[in-house]
NUNUBA-28420 format. One record per residue (C-alpha): x, y, z; residue in one letter. Coordinates in steps of 0.1 Angstrom, whole numbers, plus 5000, padded with zeros to 4 digits. Layout:
N
- u v w residu
- X Y Z A
...
***
This chain:
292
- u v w residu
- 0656 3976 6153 X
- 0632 3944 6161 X
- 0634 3944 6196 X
- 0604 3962 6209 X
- 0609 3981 6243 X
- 0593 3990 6269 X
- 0592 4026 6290 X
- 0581 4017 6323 X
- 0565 4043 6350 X
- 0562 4074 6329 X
- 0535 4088 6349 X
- 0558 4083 6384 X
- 0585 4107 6363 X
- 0585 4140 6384 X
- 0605 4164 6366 X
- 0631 4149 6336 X
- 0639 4113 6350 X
- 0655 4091 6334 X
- 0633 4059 6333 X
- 0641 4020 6327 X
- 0641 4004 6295 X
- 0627 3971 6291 X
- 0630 3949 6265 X
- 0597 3929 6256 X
- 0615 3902 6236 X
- 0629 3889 6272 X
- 0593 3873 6275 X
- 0584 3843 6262 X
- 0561 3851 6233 X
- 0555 3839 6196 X
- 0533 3837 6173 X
- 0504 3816 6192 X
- 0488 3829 6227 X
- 0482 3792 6245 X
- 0454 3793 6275 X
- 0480 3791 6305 X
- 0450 3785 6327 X
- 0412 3788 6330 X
- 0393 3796 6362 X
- 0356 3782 6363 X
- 0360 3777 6326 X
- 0372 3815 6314 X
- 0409 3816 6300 X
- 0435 3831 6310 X
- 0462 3834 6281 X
- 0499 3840 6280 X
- 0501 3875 6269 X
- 0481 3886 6302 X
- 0507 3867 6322 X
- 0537 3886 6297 X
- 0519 3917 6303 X
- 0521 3917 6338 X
- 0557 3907 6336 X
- 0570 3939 6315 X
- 0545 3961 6345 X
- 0570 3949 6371 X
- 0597 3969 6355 X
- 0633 3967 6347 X
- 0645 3945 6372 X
- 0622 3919 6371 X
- 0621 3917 6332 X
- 0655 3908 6334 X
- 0651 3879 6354 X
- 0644 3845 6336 X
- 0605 3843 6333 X
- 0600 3811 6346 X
- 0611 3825 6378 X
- 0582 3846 6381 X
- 0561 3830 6359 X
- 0544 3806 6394 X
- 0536 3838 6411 X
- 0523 3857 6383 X
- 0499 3826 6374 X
- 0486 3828 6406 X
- 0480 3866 6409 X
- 0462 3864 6377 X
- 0441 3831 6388 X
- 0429 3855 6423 X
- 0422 3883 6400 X
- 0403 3860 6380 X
- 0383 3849 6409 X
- 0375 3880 6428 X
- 0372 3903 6389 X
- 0342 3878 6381 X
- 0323 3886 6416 X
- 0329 3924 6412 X
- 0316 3925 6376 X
- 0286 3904 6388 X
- 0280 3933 6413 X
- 0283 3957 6383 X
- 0312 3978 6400 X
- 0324 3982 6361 X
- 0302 4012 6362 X
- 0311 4024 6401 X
- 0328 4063 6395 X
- 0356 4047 6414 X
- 0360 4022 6388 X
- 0358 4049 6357 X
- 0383 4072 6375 X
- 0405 4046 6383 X
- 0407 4028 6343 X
- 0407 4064 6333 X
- 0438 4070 6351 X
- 0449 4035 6339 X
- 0447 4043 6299 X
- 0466 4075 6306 X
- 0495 4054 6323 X
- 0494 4031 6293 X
- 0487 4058 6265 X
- 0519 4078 6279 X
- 0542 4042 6280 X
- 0531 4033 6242 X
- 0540 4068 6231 X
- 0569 4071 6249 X
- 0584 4036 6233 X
- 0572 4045 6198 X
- 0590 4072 6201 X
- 0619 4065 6215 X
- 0622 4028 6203 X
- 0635 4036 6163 X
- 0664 4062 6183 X
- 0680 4030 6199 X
- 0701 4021 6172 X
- 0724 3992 6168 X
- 0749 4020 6157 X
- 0741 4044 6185 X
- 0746 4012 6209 X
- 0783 4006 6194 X
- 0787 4041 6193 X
- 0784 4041 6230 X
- 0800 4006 6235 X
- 0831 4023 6221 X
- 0824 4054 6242 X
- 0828 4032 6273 X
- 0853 4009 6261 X
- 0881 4039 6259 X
- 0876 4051 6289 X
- 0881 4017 6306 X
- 0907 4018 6327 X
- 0924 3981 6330 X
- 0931 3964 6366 X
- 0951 3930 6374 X
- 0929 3900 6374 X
- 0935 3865 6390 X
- 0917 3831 6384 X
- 0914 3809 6418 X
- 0902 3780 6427 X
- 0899 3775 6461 X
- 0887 3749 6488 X
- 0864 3762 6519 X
- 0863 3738 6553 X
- 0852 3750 6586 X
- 0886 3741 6604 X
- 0921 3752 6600 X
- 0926 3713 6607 X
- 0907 3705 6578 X
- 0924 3727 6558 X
- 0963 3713 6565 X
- 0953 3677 6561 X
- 0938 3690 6527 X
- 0966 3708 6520 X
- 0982 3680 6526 X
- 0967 3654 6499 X
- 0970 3683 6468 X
- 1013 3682 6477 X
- 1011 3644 6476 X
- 0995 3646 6445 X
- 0956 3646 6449 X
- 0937 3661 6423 X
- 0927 3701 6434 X
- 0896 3704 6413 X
- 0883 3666 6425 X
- 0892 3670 6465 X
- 0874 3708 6459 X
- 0841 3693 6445 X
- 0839 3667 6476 X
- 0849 3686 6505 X
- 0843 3729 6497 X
- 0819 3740 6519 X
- 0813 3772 6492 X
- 0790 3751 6470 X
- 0785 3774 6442 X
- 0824 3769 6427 X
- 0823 3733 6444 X
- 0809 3724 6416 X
- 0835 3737 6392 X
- 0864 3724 6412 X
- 0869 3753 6435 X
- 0870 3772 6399 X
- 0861 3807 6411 X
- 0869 3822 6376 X
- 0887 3858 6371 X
- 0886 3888 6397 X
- 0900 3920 6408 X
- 0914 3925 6444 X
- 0883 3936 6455 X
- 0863 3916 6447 X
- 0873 3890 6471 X
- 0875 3899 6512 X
- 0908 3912 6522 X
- 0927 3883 6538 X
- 0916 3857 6504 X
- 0927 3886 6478 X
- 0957 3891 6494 X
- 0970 3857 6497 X
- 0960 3850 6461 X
- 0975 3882 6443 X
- 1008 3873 6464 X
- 1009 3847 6448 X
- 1023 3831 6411 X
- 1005 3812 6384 X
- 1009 3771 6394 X
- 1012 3775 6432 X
- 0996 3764 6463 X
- 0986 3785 6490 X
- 1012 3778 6523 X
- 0989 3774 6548 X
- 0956 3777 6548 X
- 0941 3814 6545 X
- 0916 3825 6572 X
- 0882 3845 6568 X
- 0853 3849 6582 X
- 0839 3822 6562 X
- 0861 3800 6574 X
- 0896 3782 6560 X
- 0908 3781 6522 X
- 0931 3762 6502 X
- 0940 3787 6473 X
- 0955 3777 6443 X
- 0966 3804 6414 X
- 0955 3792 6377 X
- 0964 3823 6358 X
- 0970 3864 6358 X
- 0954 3887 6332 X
- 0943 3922 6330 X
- 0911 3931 6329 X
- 0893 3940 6293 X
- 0864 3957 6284 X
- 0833 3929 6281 X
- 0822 3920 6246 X
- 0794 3941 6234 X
- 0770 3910 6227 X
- 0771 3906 6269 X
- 0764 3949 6282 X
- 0745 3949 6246 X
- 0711 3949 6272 X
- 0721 3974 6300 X
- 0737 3994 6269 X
- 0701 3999 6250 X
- 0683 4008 6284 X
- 0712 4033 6292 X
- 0706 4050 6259 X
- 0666 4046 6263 X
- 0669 4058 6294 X
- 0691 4095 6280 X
- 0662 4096 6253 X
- 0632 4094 6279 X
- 0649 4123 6298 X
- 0659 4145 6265 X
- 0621 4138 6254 X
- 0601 4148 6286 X
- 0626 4178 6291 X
- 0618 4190 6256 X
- 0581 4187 6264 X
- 0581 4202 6299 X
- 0603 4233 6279 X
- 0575 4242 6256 X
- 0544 4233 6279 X
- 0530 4257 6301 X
- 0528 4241 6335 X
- 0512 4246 6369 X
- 0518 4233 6405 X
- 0498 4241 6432 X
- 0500 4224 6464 X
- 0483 4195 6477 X
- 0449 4217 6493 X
- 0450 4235 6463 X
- 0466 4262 6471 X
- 0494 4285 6451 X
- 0528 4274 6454 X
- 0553 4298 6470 X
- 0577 4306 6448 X
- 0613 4305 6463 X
- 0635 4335 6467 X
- 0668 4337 6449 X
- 0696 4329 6467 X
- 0718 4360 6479 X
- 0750 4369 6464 X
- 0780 4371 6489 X
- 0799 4403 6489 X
- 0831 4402 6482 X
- 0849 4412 6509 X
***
């Protein structure tokens, strides 16, 4: 495959975890490293600022970069600034230092190994295989598409209710007057949903009702009034794979990560001691109950 991925926090794995898989080619990066800032004339270049992206984890890789990106440029201009006065006090060669970038390249070591090996296993047809996997097992649930109208008052709401059986347009009145701003501007359009995905009182005025109508009076929540109106029915379908393609890669990473430290903690021969040192107690067996 040529998307390279990402194992991140090996080292925090206690016992076989499963562990996030990132996938690098979420950051911005080609063929070219531009200088994304330089403090007192040294650079600082792109891939730092991508590198410090994938450390976040999984989460955070999956949010657009430029969301982070302000915050990350800034944490790397401070390190900049503070690095420069602590290598001009030679604390490169303090033993705290060493131990510490000693621990460091272990962390990394482990995290390249781990995607080497576990990156070529992530297959687009082991992906499909397990898109199918999931896909017959999905169970389908009735689905509704709303668009709806939000005011604070159940005044509001009747004189609103009002216009649309005059003839106002739904979609227009909804992008003027709906207090909920995200579908405001699609026209009240708030796409397909299952009953619960909507608070009780909304989702069971709109599954009452059929395709083309308006709500009858005005539907009460705790976010205040709505004006519903049903656009269409459906049952629910299994998303195409180029959409869960993402989360489908890291849940197969993830499985592989666990198989591959298991495998290793089977055939090493390992220790634990407690945190002064001492040996471990080992734990008795449980008892067997008698049968009476």
């Amino acid at each position: 495959m040529s998307k390279m991925l990402r194992m991140a926090a090996l080292a925090l794995a206690l016992g076989a975890v499963a562990l996030p898989v990132v996938a690098a080619d979420k950051a911005p990066v080609s063929g070219d490293d531009p200088v994304v800032a330089r403090v007192n004339g040294d650079a600082i270049t792109r891939s730092e600022i991508v590198r410090e992206l994938q450390g976040l984890g999984s989460q955070a890789a999956q949010m657009p970069p430029q969301v982070l990106y302000p915050q990350l440029l800034e944490k790397a201009i401070v390190t900049k600034l503070i690095s420069k006065k602590g290598y001009d006090d030679k604390l490169q060669n303090d033993k705290e230092v060493e131990e510490r970038v000693k621990d460091a390249e272990a962390q990394i070591v482990a995290d390249v190994y781990v995607r080497k090996a576990v990156a070529p296993k992530i297959t687009d047809d082991k992906v499909k295989a397990r898109y199918d996997e999931l896909s017959a097992k999905f169970k389908p649930e009735d689905e509704v598409r709303a668009r709806h109208i939000l005011v604070p008052t159940e005044a509001e709401a009747e004189a609103l209710l009002k216009q649309i059986k005059d003839g106002a347009d739904f979609a227009k009145l909804a992008t003027e007057k709906s207090k909920d701003s995200g579908s405001a501007k699609q026209g009240g359009d708030l796409g397909y949903f299952p009953r619960t995905a909507m608070v009780k009182p909304f989702a069971e005025a709109a599954f009452a009702m059929k395709v083309g109508d308006l709500s009858e009076k005005p539907v009460k929540t705790d976010f205040g009034y709505h004006v519903i109106k049903l656009e269409d029915r459906r049952k629910s379908s299994p998303p195409p794979l180029a959409e869960v393609k993402d989360q489908i890669m890291n849940q197969v990473g993830q499985e592989l990560v666990s198989q591959l430290v298991k495998d290793m903690q089977a055939k090493a021969k390992v220790e634990r001691f407690n945190f002064d040192g001492t040996p471990l107690k080992e734990k008795a067996p449980a008892k067997k109950e008698e049968k009476k």
